[in-house]
C-alpha positions as CSV (number, residue, x, y, z in Angstrom):
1,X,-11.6,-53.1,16.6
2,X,-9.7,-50.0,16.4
3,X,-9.9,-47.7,13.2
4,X,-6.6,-47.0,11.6
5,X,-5.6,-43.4,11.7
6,X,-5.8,-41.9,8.2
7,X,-3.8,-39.2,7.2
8,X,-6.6,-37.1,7.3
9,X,-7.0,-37.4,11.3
10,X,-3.6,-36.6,11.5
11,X,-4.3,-33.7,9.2
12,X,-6.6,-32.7,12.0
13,X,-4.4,-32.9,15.0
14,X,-1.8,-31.0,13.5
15,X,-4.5,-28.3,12.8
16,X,-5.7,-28.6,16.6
17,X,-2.2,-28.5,17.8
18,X,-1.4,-25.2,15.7
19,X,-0.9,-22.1,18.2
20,X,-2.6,-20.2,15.6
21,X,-5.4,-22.1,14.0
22,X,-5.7,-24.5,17.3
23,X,-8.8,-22.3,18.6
24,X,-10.3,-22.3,15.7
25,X,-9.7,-25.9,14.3
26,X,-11.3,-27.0,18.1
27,X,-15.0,-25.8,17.3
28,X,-15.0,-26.6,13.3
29,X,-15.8,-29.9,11.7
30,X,-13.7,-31.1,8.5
31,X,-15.2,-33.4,6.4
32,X,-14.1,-35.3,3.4
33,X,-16.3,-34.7,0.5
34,X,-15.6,-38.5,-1.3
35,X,-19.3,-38.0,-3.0
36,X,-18.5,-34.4,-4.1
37,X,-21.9,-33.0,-2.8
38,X,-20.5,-29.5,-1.8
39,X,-16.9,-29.4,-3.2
40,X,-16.8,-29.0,-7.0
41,X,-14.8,-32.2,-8.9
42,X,-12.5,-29.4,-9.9
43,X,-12.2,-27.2,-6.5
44,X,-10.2,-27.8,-3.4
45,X,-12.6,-26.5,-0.8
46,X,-16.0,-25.5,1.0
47,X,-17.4,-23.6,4.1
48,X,-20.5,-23.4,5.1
49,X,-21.8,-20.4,8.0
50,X,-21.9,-23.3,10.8
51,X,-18.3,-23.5,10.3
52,X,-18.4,-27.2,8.6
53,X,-15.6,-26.9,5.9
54,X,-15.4,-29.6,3.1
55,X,-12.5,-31.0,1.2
56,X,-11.8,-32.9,-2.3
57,X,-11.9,-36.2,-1.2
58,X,-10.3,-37.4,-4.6
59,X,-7.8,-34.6,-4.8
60,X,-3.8,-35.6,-3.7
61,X,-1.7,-32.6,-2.3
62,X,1.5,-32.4,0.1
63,X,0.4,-31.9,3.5
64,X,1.6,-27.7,3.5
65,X,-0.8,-27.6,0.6
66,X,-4.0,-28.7,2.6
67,X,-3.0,-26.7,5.7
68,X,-3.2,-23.7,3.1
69,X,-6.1,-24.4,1.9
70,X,-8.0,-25.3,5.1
71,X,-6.7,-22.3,7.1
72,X,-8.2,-20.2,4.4
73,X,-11.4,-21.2,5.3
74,X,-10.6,-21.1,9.2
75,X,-9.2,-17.3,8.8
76,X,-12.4,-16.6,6.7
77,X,-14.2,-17.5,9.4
78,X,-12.1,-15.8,12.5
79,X,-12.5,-12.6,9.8
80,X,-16.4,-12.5,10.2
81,X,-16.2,-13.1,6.0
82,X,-18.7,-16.5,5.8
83,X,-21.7,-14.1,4.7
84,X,-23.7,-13.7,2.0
85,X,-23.1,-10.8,-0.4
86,X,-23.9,-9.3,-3.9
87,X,-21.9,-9.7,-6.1
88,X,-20.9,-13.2,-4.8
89,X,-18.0,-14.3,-7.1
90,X,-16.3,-11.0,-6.3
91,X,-16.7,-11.6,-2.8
92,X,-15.2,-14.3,-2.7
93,X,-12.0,-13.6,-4.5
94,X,-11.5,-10.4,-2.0
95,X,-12.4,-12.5,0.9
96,X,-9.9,-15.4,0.0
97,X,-7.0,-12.5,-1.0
98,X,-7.5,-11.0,2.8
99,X,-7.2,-14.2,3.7
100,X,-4.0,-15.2,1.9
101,X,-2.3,-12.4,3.1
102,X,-2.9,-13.4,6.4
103,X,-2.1,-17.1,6.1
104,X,1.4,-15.7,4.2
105,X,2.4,-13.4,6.9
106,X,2.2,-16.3,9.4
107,X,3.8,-18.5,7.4
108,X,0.4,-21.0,7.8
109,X,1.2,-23.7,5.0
110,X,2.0,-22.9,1.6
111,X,-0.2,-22.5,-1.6
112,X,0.6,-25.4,-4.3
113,X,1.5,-25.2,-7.1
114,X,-1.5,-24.7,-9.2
115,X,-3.1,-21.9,-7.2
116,X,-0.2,-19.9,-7.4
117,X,-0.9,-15.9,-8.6
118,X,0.5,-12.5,-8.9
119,X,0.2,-10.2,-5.8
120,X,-2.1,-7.7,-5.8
121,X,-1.7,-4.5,-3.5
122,X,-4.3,-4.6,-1.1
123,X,-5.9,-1.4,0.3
124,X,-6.6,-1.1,4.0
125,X,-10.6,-1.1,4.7
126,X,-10.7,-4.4,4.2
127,X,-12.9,-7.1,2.3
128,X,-15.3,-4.5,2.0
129,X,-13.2,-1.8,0.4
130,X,-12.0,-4.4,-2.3
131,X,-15.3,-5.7,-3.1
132,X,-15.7,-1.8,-3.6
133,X,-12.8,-1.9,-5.4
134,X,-13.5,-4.8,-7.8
135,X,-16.9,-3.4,-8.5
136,X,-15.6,0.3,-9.8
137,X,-12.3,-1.6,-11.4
138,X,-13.1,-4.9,-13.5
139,X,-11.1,-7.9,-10.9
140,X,-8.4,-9.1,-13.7
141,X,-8.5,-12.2,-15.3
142,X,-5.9,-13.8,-13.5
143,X,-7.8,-13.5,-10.0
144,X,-10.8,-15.1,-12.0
145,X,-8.4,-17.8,-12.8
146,X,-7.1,-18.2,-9.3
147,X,-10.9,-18.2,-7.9
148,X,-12.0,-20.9,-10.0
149,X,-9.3,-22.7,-9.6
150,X,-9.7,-22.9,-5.8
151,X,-13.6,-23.5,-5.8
152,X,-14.5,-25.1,-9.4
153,X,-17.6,-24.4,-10.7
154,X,-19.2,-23.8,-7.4
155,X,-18.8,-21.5,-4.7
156,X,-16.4,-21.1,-1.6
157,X,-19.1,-20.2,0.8
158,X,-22.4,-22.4,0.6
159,X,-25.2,-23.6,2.1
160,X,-26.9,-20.1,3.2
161,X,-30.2,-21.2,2.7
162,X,-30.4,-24.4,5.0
163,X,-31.3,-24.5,8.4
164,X,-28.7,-24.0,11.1
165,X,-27.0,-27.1,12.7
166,X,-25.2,-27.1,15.9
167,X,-22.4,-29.1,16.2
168,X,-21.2,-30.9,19.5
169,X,-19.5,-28.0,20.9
170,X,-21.6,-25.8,19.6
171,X,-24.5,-27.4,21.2
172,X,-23.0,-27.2,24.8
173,X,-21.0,-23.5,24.3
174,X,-23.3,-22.0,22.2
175,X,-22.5,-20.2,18.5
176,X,-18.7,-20.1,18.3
177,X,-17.7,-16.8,18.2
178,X,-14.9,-16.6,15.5
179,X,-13.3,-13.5,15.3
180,X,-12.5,-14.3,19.0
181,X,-11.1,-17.9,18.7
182,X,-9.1,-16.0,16.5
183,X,-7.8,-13.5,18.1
184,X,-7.2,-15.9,21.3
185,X,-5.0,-18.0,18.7
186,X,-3.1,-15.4,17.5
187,X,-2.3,-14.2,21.1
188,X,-1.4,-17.6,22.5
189,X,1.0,-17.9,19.6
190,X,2.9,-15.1,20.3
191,X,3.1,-15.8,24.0
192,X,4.7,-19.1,23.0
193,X,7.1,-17.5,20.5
194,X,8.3,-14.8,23.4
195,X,8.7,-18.1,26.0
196,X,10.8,-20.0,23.7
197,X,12.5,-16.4,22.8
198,X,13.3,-15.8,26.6
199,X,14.9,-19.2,27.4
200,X,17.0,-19.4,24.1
201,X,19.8,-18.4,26.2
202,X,18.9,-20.7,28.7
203,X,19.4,-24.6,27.3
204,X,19.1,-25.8,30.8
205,X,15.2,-25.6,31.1
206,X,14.5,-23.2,33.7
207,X,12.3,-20.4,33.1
208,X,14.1,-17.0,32.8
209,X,12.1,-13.9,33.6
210,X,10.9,-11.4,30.9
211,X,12.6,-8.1,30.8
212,X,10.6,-5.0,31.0
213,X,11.0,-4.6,27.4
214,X,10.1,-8.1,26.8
215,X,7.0,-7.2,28.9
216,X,6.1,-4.3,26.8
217,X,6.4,-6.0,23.6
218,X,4.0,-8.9,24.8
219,X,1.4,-6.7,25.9
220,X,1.4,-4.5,22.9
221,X,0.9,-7.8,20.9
222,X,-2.0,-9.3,23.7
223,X,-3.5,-6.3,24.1
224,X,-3.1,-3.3,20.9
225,X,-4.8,-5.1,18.1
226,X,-3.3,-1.4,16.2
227,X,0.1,-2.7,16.9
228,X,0.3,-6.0,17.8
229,X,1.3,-7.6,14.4
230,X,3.6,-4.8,13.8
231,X,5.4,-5.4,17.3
232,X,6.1,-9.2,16.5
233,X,7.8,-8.5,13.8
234,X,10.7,-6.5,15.9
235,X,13.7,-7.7,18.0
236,X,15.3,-6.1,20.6
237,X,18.3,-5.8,21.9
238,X,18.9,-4.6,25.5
239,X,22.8,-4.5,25.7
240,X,23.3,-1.8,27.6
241,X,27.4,-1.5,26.7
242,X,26.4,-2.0,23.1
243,X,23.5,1.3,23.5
244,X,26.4,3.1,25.3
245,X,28.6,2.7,22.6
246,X,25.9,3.6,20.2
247,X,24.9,7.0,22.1
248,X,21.1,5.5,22.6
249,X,20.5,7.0,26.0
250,X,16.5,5.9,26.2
251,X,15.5,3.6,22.8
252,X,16.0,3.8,19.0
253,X,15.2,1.8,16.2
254,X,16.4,0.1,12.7
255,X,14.0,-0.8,11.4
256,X,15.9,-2.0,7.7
257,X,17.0,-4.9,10.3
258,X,14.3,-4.8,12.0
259,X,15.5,-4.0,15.6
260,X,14.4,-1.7,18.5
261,X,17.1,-1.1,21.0
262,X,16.0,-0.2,24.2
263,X,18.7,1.2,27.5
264,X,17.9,-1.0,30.4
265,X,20.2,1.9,32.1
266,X,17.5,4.0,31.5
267,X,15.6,3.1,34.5
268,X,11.7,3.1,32.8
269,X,9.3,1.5,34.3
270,X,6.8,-0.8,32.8
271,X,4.3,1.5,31.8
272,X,7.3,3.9,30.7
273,X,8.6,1.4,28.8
274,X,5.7,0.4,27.1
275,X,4.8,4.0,25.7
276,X,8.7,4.2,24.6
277,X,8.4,1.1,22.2
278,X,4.9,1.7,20.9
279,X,7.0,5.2,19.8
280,X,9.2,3.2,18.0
281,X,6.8,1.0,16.2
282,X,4.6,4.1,15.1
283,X,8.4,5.5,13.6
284,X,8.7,2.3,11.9
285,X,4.9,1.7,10.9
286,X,4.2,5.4,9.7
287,X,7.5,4.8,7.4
288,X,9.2,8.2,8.4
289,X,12.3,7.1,7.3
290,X,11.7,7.0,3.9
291,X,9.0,10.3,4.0
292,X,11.8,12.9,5.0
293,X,12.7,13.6,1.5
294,X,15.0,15.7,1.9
295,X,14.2,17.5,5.2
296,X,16.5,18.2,7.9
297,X,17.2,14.4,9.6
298,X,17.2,16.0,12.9
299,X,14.3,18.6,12.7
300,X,11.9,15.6,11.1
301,X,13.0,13.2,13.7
302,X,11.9,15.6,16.5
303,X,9.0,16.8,14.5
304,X,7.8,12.9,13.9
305,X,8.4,12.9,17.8
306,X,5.9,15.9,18.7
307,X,3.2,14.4,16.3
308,X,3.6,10.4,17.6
309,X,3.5,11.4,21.6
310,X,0.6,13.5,21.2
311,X,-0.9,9.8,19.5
312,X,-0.2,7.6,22.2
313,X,-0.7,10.2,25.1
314,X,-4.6,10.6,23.9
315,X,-4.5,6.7,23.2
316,X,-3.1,6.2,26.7
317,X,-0.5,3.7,25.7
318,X,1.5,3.0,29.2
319,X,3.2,6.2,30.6
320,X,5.3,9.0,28.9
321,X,9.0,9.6,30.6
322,X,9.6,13.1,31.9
323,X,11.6,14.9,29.3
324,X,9.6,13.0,26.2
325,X,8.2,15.9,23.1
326,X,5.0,16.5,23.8
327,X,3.4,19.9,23.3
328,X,-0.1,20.1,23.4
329,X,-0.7,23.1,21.1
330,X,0.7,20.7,18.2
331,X,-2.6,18.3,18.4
332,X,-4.4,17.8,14.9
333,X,-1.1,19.1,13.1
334,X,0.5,16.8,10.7
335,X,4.2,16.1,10.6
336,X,4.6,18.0,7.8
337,X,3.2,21.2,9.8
338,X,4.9,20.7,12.9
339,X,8.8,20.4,10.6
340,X,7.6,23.9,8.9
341,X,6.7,25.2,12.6
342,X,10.3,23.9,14.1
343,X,12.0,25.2,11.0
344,X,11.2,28.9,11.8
345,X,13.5,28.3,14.7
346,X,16.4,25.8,13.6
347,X,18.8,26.6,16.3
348,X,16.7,26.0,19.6
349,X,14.6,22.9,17.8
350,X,18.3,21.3,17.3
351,X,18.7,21.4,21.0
352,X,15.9,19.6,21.3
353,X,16.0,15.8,22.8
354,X,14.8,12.8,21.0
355,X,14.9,9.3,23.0
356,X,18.3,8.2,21.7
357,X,19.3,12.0,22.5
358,X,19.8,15.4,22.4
359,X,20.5,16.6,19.2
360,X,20.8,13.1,17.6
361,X,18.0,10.8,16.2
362,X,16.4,7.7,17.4
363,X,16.1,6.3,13.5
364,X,18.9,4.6,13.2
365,X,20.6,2.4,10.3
366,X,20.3,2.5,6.4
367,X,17.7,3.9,5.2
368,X,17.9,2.5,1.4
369,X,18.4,-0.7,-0.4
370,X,16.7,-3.5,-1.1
371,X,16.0,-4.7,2.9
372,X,15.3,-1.5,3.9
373,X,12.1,-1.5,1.6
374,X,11.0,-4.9,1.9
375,X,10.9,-3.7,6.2
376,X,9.2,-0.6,5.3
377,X,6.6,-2.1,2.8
378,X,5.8,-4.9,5.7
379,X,5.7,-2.2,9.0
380,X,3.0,-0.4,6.6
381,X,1.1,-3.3,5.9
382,X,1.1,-4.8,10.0
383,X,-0.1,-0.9,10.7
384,X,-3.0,-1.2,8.1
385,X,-3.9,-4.8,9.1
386,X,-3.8,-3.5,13.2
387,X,-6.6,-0.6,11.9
388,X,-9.0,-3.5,10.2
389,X,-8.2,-5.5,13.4
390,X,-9.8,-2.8,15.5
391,X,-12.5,-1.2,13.2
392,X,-14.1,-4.6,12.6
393,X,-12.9,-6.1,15.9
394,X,-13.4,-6.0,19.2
395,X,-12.7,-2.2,19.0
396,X,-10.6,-2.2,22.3
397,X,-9.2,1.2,23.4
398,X,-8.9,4.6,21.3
399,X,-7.5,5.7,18.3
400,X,-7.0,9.2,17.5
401,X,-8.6,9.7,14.2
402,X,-5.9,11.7,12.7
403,X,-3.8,8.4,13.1
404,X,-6.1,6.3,11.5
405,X,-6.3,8.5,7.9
406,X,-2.4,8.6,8.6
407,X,-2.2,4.7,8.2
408,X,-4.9,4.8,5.6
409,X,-3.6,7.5,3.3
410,X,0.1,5.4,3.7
411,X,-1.3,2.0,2.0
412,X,-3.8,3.5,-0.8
413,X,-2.5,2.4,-4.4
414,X,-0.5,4.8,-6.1
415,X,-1.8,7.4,-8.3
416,X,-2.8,6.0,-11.9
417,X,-0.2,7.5,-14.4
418,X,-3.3,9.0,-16.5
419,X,-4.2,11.0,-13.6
420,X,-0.8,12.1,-13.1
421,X,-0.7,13.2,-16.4
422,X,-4.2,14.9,-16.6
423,X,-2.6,16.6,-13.4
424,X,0.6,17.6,-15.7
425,X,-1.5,19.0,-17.9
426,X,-4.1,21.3,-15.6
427,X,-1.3,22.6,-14.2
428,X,0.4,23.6,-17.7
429,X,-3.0,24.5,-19.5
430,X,-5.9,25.9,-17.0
431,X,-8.9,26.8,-18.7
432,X,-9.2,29.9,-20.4
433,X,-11.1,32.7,-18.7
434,X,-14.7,32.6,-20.0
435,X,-16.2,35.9,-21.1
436,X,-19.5,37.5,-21.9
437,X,-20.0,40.9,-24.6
438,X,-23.1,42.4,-26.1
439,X,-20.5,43.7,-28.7
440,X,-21.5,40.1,-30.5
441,X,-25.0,39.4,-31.7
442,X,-27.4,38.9,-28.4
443,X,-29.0,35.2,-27.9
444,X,-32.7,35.8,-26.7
445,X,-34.5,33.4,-24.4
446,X,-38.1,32.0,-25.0
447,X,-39.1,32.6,-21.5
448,X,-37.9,36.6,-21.9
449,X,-37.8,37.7,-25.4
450,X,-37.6,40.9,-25.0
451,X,-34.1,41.0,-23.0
452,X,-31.1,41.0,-24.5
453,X,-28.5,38.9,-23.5
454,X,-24.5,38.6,-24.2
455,X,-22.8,35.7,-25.5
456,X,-19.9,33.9,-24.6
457,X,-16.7,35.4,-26.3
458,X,-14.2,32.8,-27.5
459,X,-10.8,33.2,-26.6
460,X,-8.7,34.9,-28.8
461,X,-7.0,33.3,-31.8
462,X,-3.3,34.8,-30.1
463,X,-4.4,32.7,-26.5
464,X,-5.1,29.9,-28.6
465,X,-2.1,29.6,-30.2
466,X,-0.3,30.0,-26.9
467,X,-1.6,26.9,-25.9
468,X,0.6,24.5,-28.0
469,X,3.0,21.8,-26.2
470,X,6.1,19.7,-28.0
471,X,6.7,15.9,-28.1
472,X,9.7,14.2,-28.4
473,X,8.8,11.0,-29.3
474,X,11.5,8.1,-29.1
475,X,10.8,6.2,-32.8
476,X,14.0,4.0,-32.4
477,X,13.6,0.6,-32.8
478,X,13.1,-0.5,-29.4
479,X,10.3,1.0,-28.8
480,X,7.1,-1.3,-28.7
481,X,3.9,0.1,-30.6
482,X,1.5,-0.4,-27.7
483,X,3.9,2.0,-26.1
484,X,3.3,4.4,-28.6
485,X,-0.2,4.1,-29.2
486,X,-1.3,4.7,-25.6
487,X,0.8,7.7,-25.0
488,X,-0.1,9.2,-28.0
489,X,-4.1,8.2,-27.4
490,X,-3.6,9.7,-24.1
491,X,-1.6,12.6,-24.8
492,X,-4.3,13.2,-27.4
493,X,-7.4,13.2,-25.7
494,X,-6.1,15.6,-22.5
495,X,-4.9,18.0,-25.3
496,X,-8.2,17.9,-26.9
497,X,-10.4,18.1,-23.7
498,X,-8.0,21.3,-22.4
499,X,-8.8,23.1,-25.6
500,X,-5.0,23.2,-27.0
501,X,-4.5,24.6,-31.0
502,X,-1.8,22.2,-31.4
503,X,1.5,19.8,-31.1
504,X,4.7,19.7,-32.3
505,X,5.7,16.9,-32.9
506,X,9.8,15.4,-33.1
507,X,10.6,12.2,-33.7
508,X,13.7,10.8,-32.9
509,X,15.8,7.6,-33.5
510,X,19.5,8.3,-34.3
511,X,18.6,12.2,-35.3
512,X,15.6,14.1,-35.3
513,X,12.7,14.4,-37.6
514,X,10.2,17.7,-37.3
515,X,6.9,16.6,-38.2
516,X,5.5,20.0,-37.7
517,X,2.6,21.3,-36.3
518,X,0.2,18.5,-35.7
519,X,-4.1,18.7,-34.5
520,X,-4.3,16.8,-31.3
521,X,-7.1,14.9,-33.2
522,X,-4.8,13.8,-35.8
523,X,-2.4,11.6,-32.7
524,X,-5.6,9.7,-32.6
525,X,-5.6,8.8,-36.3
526,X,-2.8,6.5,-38.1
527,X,-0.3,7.9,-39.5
528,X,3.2,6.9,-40.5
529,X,6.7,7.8,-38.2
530,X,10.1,8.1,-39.1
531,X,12.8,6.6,-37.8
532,X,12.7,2.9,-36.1
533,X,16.7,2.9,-36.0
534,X,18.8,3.8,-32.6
535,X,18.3,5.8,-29.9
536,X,19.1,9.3,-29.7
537,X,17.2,12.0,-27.9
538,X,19.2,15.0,-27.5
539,X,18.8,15.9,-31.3
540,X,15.5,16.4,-31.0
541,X,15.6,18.4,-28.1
542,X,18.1,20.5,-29.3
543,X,16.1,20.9,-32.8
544,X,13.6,22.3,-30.3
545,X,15.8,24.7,-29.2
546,X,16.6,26.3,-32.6
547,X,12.5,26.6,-33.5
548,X,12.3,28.6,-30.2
549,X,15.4,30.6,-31.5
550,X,13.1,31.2,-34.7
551,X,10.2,32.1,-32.8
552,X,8.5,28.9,-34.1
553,X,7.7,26.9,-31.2
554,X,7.4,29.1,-27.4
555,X,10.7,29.2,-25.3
556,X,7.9,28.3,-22.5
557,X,6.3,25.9,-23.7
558,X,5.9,22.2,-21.8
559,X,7.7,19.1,-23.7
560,X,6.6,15.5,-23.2
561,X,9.5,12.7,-23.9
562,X,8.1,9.5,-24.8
563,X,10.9,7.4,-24.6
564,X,11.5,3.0,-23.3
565,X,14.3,4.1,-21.4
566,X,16.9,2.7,-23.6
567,X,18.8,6.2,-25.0
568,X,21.7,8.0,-23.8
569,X,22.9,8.8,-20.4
570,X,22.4,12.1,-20.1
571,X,20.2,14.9,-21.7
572,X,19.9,18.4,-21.0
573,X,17.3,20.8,-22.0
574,X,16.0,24.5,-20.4
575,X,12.1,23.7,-21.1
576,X,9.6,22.3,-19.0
577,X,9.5,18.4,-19.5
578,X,8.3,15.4,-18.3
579,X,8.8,11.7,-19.7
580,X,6.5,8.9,-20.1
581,X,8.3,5.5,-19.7
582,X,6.8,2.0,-19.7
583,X,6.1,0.6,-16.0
584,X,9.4,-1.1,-14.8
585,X,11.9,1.0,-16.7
586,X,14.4,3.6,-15.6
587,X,16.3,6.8,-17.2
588,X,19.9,5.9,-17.5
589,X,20.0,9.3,-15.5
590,X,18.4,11.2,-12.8
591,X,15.6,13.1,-14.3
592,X,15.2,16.8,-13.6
593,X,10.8,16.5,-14.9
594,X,8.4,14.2,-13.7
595,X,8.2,11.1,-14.6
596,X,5.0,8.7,-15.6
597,X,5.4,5.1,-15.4
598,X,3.2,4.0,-18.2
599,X,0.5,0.6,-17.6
């Protein structure tokens, strides 16, 4: 009698039919856990090292949901992750993030509704760098959530302990290795998406030949785990009227819309036109759009140019034209060295030729708003995720180290604000000079009595009340208290460690109050504030101004404004200054100090 086909074998086709997951899905064994041996009664899911995975068999969910779920144990395993390792609940939780992230860039399924969480940012070096990461930095509360939630009371990856059992295929191929099932699925996915991307012009049916470019782009993705993921993500357009009109003699790039345009009047060949758009990835992946900050657009362009061929030349990636920049005596500079180098001689580096041109620049489009930034953010990520790819993969080909700490340096998490403003503060207040005299009475030394020895002077009482700083602290009624508190704690305990006499302290709401001369000790303590009605910060700034007048607060000295944001839309002041503001709000103006976003 045949057995009616359950929506859990068709679950299992769809997986096997995936381009993706297909490989992977072939070789593994999904089982419904109806007795809930392995899966917790409150947990979706379970993996075990022989690849068996285990669902809630009394759990409901739309069919998206449970290809989410599964392919987080199937990625897990094409990662090389299903291992055992101290601490295990931590593990875990980096394992399934790496995971998510991967799943979410292919758009495998979709997380329901109750595993939902914040994004984190993710630091290349993968699961081992943010189990390193967890251990040094307590994981939050809300991954804890989103862990448990997942697993239950048990644990994502079980059954260490028992013996190893071989599945059918497994007992006629052998241990399946993952990583490479993987990989193969990855690259057979592509190579569908560029067929169906080379016929869409083509309804009829018949097959239409791959351009060159086409051709490049495939076998950056089949065979540059660095920049495979990163060259999927890129069209290209190979209109040679529409490059014409453009001025884009050889290739450029937008990478806000995510294009690379590429001159089939150009002539390259395939190897030529392979090393021309791994350029343009590395432009678009290294984000040197957004890095000029205020450098010549021409002279960084070339100067990005010099450093990137140098890359790909020792990486061997296809053929460089004649005419590209490449000058060996450049290797192991950074950009930033090679812009200073080319700046000592603006006039002949402007006559220099970048591929969309002499004396124009192949990055082309906006380079601000909202799309730009999402493109960037996503090129940076592909990069980092191409250099896990090949340091815990296959490890095909050569990349130059310098590259590698490029990517790497590009995707570690901002600086915390504390450290910014311990920065801010060595730079203001370096420790004073120690010195030794025998002018004060000698100290004598068990083990040599008899010498005499010179102390440690102090500093002088003049330094030390040189080093005093002003606050302006915004007391309006806007601002919230655990604002206050953990700028003051913080500002507090730098000044005390830097050895600083004192503060003086303004407060402001609609005018100014001078609290005087305050003990960095005493910001630590309670004590009341005056104001709590609008916002006005200029008053105390210019109330500033008339104690330096008086010779009662330093015409040098450093200001810190702690302010939410919410005051008036411009300020002006001569002293050095820098503003703490709470994370996610913005001056009404463009700041002339530096600003600390505040956690």
């Amino acid at each position: 009698m045949k057995r009616h086909d359950t929506e859990h074998d068709r679950m299992i086709r769809s997986l096997r039919a995936h381009p993706i997951l297909g490989h992977l899905a072939h070789v593994t064994r999904i089982f419904l856990d109806t007795k809930l041996q392995y899966v917790s009664p409150r947990g979706w899911i379970a993996v075990s090292p022989n690849g068996d995975i285990w669902l809630n068999g009394k759990r409901k969910a739309e069919p998206a949901a449970w290809t989410r779920v599964i392919a987080l144990a199937l990625v897990s395993l094409g990662f090389g992750l299903v291992r055992r390792q101290e601490p295990s609940d931590l593990w875990e939780i980096a394992c399934l993030l790496l995971a998510d992230r991967f799943c979410e860039v292919h758009k495998l399924g979709s997380l329901p509704e109750a595993l939902l969480y914040k994004k984190i940012h993710l630091a290349a070096g993968g699961a081992e760098s943010l189990l390193s990461q967890f251990c040094v930095a307590e994981c939050g509360p809300e991954l804890r959530k989103w862990h448990a939630s997942l697993v239950g009371e048990r644990c994502f990856f079980f059954n260490f302990d028992a013996p190893p059992q071989l599945n059918k295929w497994q007992v006629w191929g052998g241990r399946p290795d993952w990583p490479n099932l993987l990989a193969e699925g990855i690259a057979s996915g592509v190579g569908r998406a560029l067929e169906v991307a080379a016929q869409t012009n083509n309804p009829g049916g018949a097959f239409k030949p791959l351009t060159r470019a086409l051709r490049a782009k495939r076998k950056l993705m089949d065979h540059y785990p660095l920049l495979g993921a990163l060259a999927a993500s890129f069209d290209i357009e190979e209109d040679a009227k529409l490059c014409n009109l453009y001025g884009i003699r050889i290739a450029a790039i937008d990478v806000g819309a995510r294009r690379i345009w590429m001159n089939p009047a150009a002539g390259l060949s395939d190897t030529e036109c392979l090393f021309v758009f791994a350029h343009e990835l590395l432009h678009a992946g290294l984000n040197h759009a957004s890095r000029r900050r205020g450098r010549d657009a021409l002279l960084w362009n070339v100067a990005c140019d010099f450093v990137i061929n140098g890359w790909l030349v020792e990486m061997a990636v296809g053929t460089a034209p004649v005419g590209l920049l490449h000058d060996a005596s450049f290797a192991g500079n950074s950009t930033e060295e090679v812009y200073d180098t080319l700046a000592k001689d603006i006039r002949r580096a402007r006559k220099l030729a970048t591929l969309r041109g002499v004396g124009v620049q192949d990055l082309i489009g906006e380079d601000e708003g909202a799309l730009f930034t999402d493109a960037e953010r996503y090129c940076r990520q592909a990069l980092a995720q191409g250099v896990d790819q090949f340091t815990h993969g296959s490890r095909r080909g050569f990349v130059p180290a310098g590259l590698i700490e490029e990517i790497r340096s590009l995707n570690q998490p901002p600086i915390a604000w504390d450290v910014k403003l311990a920065q801010w503060f060595d730079e203001r207040f370096p420790p004073p000079e120690q010195r030794r005299s025998y002018a004060r009475p000698s100290r004598r030394q068990s083990a040599t009595p008899d010498f005499a020895r010179p102390s440690v002077v102090k500093p002088s009482e003049e330094l030390r009340r040189s080093r005093v700083f002003g606050v302006v602290l915004d007391t309006s009624g806007s601002m919230e208290t655990r604002l206050l508190g953990k700028a003051l704690g913080a500002i507090a305990s730098y000044a005390m460690a830097r050895d600083v006499a004192a503060v003086r302290l303004i407060c402001c709401d609609a005018q100014a109050y001078d609290s005087g001369w305050v003990e960095p000790e005493r910001l630590l303590d309670p004590f009341s504030l005056r104001g709590r009605g609008g916002t006005m910060l200029q008053p105390g700034l210019d109330l500033l101004k008339q104690l330096a007048d008086k010779a009662e607060f330093p015409r040098a000295g450093p200001l810190l404004i702690i302010t939410d944001g919410y005051c008036e839309d411009m300020i002006t002041t001569a002293m050095d200054h820098a503003y703490l503001l709470p994370q996610g709000r913005h001056l009404p103006f463009r700041p002339v100090g530096q600003v600390f976003a505040v956690v």
